[in-house]
LUMMI-149913 format. One record per residue (C-alpha): residue number from 1; x, z, y. Coordinates in Angstrom, 3 decimals. Layout:
// residues N
REC bavex        x        z        y
REC   NUM        X        Z        Y
...
//
This chain:
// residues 412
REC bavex        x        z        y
REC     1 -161.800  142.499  -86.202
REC     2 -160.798  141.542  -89.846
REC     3 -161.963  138.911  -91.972
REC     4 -163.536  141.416  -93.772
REC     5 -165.419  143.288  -90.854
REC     6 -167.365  140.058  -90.284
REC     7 -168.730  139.335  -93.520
REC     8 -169.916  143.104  -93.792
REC     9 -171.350  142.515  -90.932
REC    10 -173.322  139.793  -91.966
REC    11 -174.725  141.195  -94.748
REC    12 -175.718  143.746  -92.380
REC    13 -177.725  141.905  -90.027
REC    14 -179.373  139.097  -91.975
REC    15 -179.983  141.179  -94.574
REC    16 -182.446  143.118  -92.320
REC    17 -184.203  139.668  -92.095
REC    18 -184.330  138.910  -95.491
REC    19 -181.977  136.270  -94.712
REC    20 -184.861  134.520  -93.031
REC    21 -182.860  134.271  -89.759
REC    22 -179.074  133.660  -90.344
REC    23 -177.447  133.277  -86.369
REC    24 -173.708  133.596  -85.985
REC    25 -174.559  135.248  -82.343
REC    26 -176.742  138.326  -84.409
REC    27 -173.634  138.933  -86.220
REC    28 -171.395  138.560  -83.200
REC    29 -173.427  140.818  -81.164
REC    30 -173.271  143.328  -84.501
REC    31 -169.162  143.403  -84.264
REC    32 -169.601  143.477  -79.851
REC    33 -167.514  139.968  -79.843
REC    34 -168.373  137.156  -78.445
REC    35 -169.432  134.275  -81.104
REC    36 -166.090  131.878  -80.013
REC    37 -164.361  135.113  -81.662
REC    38 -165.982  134.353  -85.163
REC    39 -164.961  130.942  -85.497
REC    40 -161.206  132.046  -85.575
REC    41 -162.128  133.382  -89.107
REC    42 -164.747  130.996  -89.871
REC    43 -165.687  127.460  -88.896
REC    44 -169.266  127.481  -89.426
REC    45 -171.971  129.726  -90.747
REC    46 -171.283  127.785  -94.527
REC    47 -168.005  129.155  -94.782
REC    48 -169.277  132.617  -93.784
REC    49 -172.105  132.650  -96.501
REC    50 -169.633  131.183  -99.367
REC    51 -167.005  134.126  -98.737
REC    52 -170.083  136.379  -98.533
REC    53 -170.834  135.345 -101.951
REC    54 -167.646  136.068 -103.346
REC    55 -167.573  139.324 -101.983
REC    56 -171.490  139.785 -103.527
REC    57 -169.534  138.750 -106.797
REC    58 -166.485  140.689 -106.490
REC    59 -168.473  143.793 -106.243
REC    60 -171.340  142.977 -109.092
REC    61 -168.235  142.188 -111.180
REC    62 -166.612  145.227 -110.530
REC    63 -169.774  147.106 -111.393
REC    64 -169.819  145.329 -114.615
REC    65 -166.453  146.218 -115.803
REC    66 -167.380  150.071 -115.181
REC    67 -170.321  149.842 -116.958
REC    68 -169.058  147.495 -120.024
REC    69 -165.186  147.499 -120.122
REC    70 -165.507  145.345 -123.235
REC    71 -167.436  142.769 -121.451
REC    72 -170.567  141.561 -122.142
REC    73 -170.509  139.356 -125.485
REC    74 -170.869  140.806 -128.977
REC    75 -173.035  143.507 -127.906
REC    76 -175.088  144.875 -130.772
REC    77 -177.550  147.176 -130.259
REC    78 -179.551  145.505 -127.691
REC    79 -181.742  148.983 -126.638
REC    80 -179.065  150.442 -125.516
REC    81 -177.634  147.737 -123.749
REC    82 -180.574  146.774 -121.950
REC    83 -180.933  150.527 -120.552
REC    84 -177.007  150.484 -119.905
REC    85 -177.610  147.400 -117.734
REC    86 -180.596  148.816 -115.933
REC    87 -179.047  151.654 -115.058
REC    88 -175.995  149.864 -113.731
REC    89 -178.043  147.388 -111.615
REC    90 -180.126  150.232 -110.229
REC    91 -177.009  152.379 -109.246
REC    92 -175.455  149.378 -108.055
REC    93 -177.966  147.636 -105.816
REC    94 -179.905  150.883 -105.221
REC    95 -176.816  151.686 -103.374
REC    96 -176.045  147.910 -102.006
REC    97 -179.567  147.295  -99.884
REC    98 -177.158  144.379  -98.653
REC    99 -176.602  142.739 -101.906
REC   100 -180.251  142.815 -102.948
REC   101 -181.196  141.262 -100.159
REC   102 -178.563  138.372 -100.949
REC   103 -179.357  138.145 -104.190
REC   104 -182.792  137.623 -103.801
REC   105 -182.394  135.148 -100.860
REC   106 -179.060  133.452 -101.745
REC   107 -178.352  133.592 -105.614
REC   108 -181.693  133.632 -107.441
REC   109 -182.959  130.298 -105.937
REC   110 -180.105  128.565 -107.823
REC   111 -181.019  126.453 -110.317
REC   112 -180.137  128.350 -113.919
REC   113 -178.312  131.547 -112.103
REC   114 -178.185  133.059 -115.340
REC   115 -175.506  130.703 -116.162
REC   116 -173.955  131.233 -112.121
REC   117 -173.642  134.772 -112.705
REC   118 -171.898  133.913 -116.267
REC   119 -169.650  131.645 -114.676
REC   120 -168.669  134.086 -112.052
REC   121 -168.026  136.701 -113.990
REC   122 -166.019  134.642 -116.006
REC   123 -163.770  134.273 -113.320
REC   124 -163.311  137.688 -112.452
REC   125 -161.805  138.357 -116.148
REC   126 -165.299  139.215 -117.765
REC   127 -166.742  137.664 -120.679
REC   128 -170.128  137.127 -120.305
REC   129 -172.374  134.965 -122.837
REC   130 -175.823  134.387 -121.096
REC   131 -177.455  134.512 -124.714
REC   132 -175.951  137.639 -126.433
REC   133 -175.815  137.829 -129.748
REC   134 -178.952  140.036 -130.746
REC   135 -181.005  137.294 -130.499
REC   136 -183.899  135.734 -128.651
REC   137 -186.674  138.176 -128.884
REC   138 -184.257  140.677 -127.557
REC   139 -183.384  138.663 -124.354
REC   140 -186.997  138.530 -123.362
REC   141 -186.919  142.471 -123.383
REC   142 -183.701  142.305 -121.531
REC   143 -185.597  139.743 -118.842
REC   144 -188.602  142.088 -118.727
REC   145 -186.699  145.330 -118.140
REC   146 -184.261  143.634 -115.811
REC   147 -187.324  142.038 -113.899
REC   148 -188.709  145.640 -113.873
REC   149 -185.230  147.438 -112.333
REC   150 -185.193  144.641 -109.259
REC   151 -188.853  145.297 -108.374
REC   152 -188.410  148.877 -107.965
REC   153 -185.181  148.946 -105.957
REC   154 -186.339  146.114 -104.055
REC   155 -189.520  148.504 -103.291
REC   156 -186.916  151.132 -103.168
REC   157 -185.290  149.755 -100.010
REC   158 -188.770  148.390  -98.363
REC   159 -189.997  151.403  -97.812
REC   160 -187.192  153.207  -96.156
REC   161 -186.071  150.442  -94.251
REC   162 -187.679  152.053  -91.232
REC   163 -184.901  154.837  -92.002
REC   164 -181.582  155.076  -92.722
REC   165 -181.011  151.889  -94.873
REC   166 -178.214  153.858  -96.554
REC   167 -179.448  155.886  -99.560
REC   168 -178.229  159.594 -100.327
REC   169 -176.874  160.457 -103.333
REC   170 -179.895  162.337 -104.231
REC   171 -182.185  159.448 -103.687
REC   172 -180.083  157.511 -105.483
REC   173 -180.535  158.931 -108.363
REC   174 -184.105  159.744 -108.390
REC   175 -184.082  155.734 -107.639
REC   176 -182.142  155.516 -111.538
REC   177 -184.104  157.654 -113.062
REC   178 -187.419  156.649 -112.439
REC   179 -186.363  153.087 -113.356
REC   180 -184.818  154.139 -116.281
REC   181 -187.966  156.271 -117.080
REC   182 -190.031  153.125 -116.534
REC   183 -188.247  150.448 -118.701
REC   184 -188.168  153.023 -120.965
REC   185 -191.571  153.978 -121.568
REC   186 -193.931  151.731 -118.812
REC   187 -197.292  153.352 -117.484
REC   188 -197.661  155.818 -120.718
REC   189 -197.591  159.155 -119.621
REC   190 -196.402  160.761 -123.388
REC   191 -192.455  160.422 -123.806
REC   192 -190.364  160.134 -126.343
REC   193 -189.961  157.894 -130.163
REC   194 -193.181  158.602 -131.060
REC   195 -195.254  158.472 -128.253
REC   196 -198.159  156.298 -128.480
REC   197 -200.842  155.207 -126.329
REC   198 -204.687  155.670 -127.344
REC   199 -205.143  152.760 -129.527
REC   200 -202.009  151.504 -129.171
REC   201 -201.153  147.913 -128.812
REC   202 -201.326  147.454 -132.824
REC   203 -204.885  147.429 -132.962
REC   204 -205.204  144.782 -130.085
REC   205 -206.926  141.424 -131.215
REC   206 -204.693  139.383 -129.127
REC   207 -206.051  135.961 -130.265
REC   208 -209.544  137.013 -129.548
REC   209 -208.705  137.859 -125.843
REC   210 -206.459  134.803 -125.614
REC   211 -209.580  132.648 -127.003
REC   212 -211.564  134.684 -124.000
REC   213 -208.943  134.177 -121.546
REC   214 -208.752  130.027 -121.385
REC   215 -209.923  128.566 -118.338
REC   216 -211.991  125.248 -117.754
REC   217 -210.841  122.301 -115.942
REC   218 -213.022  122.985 -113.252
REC   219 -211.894  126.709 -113.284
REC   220 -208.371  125.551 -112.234
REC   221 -208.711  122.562 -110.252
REC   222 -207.513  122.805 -107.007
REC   223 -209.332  123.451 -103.928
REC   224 -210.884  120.931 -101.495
REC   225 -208.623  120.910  -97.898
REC   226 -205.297  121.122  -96.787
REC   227 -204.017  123.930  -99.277
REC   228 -202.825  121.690 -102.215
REC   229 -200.413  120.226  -99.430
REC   230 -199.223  123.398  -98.700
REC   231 -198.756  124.616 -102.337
REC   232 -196.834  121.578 -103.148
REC   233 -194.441  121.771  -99.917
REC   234 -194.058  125.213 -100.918
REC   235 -193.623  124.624 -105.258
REC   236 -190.835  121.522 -103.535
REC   237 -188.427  123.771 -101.109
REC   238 -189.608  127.109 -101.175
REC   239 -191.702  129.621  -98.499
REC   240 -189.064  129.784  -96.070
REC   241 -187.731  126.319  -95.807
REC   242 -191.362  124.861  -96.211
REC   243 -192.428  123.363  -92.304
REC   244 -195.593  122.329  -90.994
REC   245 -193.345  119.295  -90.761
REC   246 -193.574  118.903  -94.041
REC   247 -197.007  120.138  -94.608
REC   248 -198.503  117.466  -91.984
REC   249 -196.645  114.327  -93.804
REC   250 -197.703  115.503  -97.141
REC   251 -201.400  115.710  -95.523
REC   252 -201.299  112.500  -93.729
REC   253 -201.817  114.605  -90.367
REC   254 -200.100  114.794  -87.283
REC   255 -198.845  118.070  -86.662
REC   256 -201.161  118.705  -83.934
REC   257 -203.511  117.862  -86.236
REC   258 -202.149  120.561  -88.644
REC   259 -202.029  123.351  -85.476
REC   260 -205.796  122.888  -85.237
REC   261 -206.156  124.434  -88.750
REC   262 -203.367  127.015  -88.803
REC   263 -202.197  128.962  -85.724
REC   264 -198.782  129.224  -87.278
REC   265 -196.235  128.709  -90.320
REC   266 -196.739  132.094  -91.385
REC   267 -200.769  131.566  -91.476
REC   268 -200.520  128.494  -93.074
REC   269 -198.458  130.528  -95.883
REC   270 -200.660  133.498  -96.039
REC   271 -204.018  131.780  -96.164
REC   272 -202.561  129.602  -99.333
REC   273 -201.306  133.037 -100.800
REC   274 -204.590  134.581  -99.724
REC   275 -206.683  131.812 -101.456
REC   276 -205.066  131.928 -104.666
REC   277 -205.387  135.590 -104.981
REC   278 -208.573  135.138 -104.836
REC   279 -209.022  132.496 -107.100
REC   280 -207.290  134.428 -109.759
REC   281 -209.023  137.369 -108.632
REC   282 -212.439  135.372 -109.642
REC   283 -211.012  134.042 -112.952
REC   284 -210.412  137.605 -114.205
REC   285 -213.521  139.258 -112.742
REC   286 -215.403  137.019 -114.925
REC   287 -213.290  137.406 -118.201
REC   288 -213.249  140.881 -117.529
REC   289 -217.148  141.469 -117.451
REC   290 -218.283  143.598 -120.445
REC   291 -214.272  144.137 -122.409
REC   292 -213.653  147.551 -122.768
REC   293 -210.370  149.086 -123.967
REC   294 -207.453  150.027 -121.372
REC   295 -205.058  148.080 -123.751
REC   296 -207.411  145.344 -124.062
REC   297 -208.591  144.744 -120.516
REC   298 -204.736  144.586 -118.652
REC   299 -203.963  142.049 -121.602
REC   300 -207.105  140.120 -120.735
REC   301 -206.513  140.067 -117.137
REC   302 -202.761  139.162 -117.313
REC   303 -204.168  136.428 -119.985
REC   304 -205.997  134.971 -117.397
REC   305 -203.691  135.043 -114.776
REC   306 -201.272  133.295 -116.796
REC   307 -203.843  130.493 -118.030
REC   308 -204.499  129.863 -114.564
REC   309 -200.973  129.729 -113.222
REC   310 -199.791  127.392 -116.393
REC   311 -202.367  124.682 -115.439
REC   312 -201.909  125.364 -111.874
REC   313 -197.847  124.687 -112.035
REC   314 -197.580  124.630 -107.934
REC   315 -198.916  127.257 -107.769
REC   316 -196.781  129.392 -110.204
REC   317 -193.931  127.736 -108.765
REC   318 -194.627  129.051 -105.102
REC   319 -195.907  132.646 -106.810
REC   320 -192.453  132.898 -107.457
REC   321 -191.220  131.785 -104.183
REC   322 -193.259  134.725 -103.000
REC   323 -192.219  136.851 -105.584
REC   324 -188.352  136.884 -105.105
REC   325 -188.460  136.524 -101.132
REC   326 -191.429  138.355  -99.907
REC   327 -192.038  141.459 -101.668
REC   328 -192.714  143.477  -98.442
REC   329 -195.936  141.254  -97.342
REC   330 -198.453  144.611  -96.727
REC   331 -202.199  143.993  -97.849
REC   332 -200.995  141.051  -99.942
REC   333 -202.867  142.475 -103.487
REC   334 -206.425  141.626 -102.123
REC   335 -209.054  145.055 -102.466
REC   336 -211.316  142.961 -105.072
REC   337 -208.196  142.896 -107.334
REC   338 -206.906  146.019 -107.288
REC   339 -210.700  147.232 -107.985
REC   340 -210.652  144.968 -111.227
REC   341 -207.660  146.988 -112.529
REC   342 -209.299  150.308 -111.751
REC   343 -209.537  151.109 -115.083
REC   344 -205.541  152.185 -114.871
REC   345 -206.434  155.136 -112.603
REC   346 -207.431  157.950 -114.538
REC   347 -206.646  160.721 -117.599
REC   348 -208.874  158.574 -119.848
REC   349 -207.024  155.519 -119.462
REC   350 -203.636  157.109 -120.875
REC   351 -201.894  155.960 -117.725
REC   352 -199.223  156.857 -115.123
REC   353 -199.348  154.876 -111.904
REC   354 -196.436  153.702 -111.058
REC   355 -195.255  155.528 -108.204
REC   356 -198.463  157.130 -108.210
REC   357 -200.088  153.783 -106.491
REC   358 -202.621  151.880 -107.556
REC   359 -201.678  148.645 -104.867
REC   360 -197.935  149.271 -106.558
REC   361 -198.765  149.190 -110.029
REC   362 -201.371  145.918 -109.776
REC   363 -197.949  144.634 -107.961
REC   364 -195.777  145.099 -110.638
REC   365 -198.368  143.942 -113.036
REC   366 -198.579  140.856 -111.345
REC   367 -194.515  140.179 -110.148
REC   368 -194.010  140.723 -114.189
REC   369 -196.428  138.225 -115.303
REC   370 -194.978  135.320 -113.021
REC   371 -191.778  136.326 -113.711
REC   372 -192.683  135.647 -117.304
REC   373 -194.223  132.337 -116.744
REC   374 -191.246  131.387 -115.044
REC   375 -188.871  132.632 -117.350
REC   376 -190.849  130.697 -120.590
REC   377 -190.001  127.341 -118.537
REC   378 -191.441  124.407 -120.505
REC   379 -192.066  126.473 -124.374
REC   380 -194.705  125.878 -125.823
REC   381 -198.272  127.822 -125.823
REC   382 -197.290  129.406 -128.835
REC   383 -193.817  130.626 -127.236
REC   384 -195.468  131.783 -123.963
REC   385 -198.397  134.020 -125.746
REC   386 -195.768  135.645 -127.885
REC   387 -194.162  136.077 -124.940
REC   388 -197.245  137.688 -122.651
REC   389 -197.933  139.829 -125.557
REC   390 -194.443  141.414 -125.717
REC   391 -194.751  142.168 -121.622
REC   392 -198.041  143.602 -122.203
REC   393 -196.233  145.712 -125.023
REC   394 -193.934  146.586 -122.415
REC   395 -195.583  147.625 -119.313
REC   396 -197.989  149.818 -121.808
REC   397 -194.630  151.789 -123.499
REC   398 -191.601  150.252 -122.350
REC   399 -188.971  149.488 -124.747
REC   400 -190.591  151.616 -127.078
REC   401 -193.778  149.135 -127.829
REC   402 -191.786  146.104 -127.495
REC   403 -189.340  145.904 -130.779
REC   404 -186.450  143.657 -131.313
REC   405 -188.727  141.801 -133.729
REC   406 -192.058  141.052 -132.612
REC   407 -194.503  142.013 -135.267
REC   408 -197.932  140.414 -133.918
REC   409 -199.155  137.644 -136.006
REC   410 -198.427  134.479 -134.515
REC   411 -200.832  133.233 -131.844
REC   412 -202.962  130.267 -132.372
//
């Protein structure tokens, strides 16, 4: 048993969990040793994790130098960049179910880990400005089509977890090209430069559904009971490190107390998640009365959304707790809001599904718009509508409706 051997085997066996259990004895039992064996190699579990993240490092930076042998400053043409990134991330982590998982559990919950993927590049021998040189409008296409690629390999590997976690080559590249396919060109079903949906996203009045969009006070204050406590336990330390511990003191309850309203952590969690959804769920039901317009009615509904998670900044905060470490929750989309975005499904509405799903679609729809949000950090409302309106550009065509220069007059 090498060095080596046990950190594979780690990202083996917690990354079945999700990293939500990380046991020395899993991983011992993995490699048939006992766990006294391990600590020959490694002292604790902290010194395990920080060599597995080199390793996660050595082998995204080795991807990178295949893929841009230049490095990754000065680059130019920022379309074809972005799709030569996407394609490398999906080949690489399509392939790496492993290195998703720690990504998503490990890396992504670090403060600015644009700038710790920078750095480690950096010292691997790879130059790599977090802010390229084609500008800012460009980057938020690179987020959104990055944002995009991780979804659908993360969906990817959730559904044939059940199976052998190890793609074929085949699947692997059906994985590539269907992300390529979708950064490329989002839900329109036409292809290619000229390809346009009905109406396009020209002839959108985008302040007009912004005006329609904004939310009262009373529309977005939160609920009466115990789930404010648990959205701000959850906004503080994330879904899996929040306790009812932690959830009691914030509540002024004992935890006994706390056990008489939830049967369990993951309740507790669920009925918060469950709640919001169907607060937003309300918000854009009632916005959504009476618009018509395919173009016009996702806009207004993602519109909402975002109004409602801006004033609501818990709850964004443990949205995307949710979003990055909990994909895989089944039944999570509630029925009333995948019926609101009905009007997706059909030959009228110019639309592909993605994957051919409905409940995957309304998903993606939603992941993209918090990771939006979260992504505009504190800019202004200005900065975030521009922004919103470029992702709505995007998931309508892909690249192709979202240019390097916005051209939507600015929003009010």
């Amino acid at each position: 048993m090498t060095h080596d051997d046990i950190v594979q085997a780690a990202f083996r066996v917690w990354g079945r969990e999700a990293y939500r259990k990380m046991s020395l004895t899993d991983v011992a039992a993995e490699l048939g040793v006992t766990k006294p064996a391990l600590y020959r190699h490694f002292s604790d579990k902290d010194g395990l994790l920080e060599a597995m993240r080199a390793a996660f490092f050595d082998r995204y930076a080795e991807a990178m130098r295949t893929a841009f042998p230049a490095g990754l400053t000065g680059l130019q043409d920022a379309s074809a960049s972005t799709l030569r990134m996407v394609e490398t991330l999906a080949t690489h982590f399509g392939s790496s179910p492993g290195d998703l998982a720690f990504m998503f559990a490990r890396i992504l919950r670090l403060p600015e880990f644009d700038r710790v993927f920078s750095s480690e590049l950096a010292t691997r021998g790879i130059a790599a400005d977090p802010e390229p040189a084609f500008g800012e409008t460009a980057m938020v296409r690179a987020h959104m089509a990055v944002g995009t690629c991780f979804f659908m390999v993360a969906f990817f590997h959730l559904e044939r977890m059940a199976d052998n976690p190890e793609p074929s080559p085949g699947e692997l590249a059906s994985l590539v090209s269907s992300v390529i396919e979708v950064v490329g060109q989002g839900l329109d079903q036409e292809s290619g430069p000229g390809a346009r949906l009905p109406g396009g996203t020209e002839l959108v009045d985008y302040v007009a559904l912004e005006a329609k969009a904004r939310l009262s006070k009373t529309e977005t204050a939160a609920a009466d009971g115990l789930l404010p406590a648990v959205a701000a336990v959850v906004a503080a330390v994330g879904s899996w490190d929040a306790s009812m511990d932690m959830v009691a003191k914030r509540s002024g309850l004992s935890k006994s107390g706390l056990y008489s309203h939830f049967r369990s952590k993951e309740d507790m969690l669920m009925r918060l998640f469950e709640a919001e959804f169907e607060r937003i769920t309300a918000t854009m039901a009632d916005r959504l009365a009476g618009q018509s317009g395919t173009p016009e009615r996702l806009y207004l509904a993602m519109a909402t959304a975002a109004e409602y998670l801006v004033a609501r900044p818990d709850i964004l905060v443990a949205l995307d707790w949710l979003r990055m470490q909990r994909l895989g929750i089944p039944g999570l989309v509630p029925g009333p809001m995948l019926e609101l975005f009905s009007f997706l499904k059909g030959k009228e509405s110019g639309l592909r599904l993605l994957g051919g799903s409905l409940g995957l679609t309304v998903r993606w729809i939603m992941f993209m718009t918090v990771h939006q949000l979260m992504h505009s950090g504190d800019a202004d409302a200005s900065s975030r509508a521009r922004n919103m309106r470029m992702l709505h550009g995007f998931l309508l065509g892909g690249l192709r409706l979202v240019p390097a220069v916005a051209p939507w007059a600015d929003p009010i």
